[in-house]
N, C-alpha and C positions, 0 to 999 in steps of 0.2 A: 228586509234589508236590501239596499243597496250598493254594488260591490261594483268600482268604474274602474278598468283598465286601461289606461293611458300610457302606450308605448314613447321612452325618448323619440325627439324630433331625430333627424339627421344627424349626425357625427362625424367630424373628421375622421380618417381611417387611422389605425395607429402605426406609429411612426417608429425605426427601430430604438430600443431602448427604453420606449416609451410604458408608464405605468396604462393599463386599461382603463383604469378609476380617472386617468385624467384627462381622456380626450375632454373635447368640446365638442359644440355643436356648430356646424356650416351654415354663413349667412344664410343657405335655403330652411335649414334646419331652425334657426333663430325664426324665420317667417312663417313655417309651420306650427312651431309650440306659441307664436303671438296669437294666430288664426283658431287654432283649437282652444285656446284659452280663454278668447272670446266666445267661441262657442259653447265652451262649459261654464263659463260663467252666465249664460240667461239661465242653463239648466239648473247647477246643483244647489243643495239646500244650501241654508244659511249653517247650519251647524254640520258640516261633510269634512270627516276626518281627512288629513292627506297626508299620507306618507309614501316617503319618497326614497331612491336606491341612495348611497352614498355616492355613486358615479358624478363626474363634472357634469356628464350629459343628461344627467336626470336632474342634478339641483339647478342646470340652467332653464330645463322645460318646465320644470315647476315655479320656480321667479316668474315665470309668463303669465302665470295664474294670477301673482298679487295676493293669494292670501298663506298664511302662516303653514310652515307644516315640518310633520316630524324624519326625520333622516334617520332610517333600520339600518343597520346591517346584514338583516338577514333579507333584505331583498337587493343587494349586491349580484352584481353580474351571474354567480355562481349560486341560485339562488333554489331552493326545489321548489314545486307547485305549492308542496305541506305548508312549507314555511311563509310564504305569503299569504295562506288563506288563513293561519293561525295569527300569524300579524296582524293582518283584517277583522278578523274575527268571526270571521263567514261558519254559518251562517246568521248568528246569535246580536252581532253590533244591532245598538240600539240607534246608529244613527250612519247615515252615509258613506263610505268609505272610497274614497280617489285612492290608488298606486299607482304612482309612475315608476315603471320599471323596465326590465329588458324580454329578449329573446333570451332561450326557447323558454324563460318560466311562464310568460303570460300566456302566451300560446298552448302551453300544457294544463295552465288551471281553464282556460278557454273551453278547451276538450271536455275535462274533467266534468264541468260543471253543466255542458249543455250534453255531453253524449256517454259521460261514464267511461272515454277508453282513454287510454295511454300513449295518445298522440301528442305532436308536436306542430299545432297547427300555425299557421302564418297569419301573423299581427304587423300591417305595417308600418312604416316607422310613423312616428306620431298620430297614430290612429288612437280611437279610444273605443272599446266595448265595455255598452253596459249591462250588467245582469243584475236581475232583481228576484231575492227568494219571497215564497211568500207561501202562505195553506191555504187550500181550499178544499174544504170539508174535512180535515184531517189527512190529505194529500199533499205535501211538501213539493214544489216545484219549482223551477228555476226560470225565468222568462228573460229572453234575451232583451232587452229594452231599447238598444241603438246600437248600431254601427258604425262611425262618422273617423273619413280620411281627410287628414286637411288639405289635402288635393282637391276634393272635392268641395271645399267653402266657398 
C-alpha cells in the first residue's frame, strides 16, 4: 500500500476573530499546490483514494489536483496520527491513498511510520512524503518513496 502525505500549501495567517477552518491559501500558496499537483499527477495511480482535512486550506490544495476527493473530519487541524492512518487505512487499503492535511499530525504519523517514536517531525508546507508498506519474506516494512517540496519543482 501506498500512503502519500501532502502537507496544505501556504496560508494566510489567522486573522482575529477568524474561524481556523477558514483561512486560505496565499497567492504563493496557490502556486505551490498547482506545482506539486502537477507533480503528483505523472506519479499517482489511476484509482488513488484522496482525502482531504475539512480546512479551506486543504480543499483549496486539493482542487489543484483536478481529481475527486473525500472531505474527513477526522483529519481536521486537531487531528491524532491514529485517526488519519485509520482513515487511510494504513496498512491494509487495497489501493493508494493521498491526505492532504496539517501540522503536527502528518509530521507525527511520519515518525511513526519510518522510526517507531513519538515525535513531531517537520513537514513543509505543501511538501508531500511518500511511504509505501510492503513484505518481504514475512517481514513488514515501510519504505519511504519520495520526498518532494514545491520549492524545489
Amino acid at each position: 500500500m501506498d500512503l502519500i502525505l501532502w502537507r496544505h500549501a501556504e496560508a494566510h495567517l489567522i486573522k482575529e476573530g477568524q474561524n481556523d477552518l477558514d483561512r486560505s491559501l496565499t497567492a504563493k500558496g496557490e502556486r505551490q499546490a498547482a506545482r506539486m499537483a502537477d507533480w503528483l499527477s505523472q506519479r499517482l495511480a489511476q484509482g488513488t483514494r484522496v482525502l482531504v482535512s475539512p480546512a479551506r486550506r486543504c480543499q483549496q490544495t486539493a482542487k489543484a489536483l483536478g481529481k475527486n476527493f473525500k472531505t474527513l473530519e477526522a483529519l481536521a487541524p486537531d487531528a491524532s496520527g491514529d485517526a488519519l492512518l485509520k482513515a487511510a487505512r494504513w496498512p491494509e487499503s487495497p489501493e493508494p491513498v493521498l491526505v492532504i492535511g496539517h501540522q503536527p499530525t502528518l509530521g507525527l504519523v511520519a515518525a511513526h511510520l519510518l522510526a517507531d517514536v513519538p515525535q513531531t517531525w517537520s513537514i513543509k508546507k505543501g511538501s508531500v512524503w511518500w511511504f509505501r508498506h510492503r513484505d518481504r519474506e514475512g517481514d513488514a516494512q515501510v519504505v519511504l518513496q519520495a520526498m518532494q517540496a514545491p520549492d524545489c519543482l
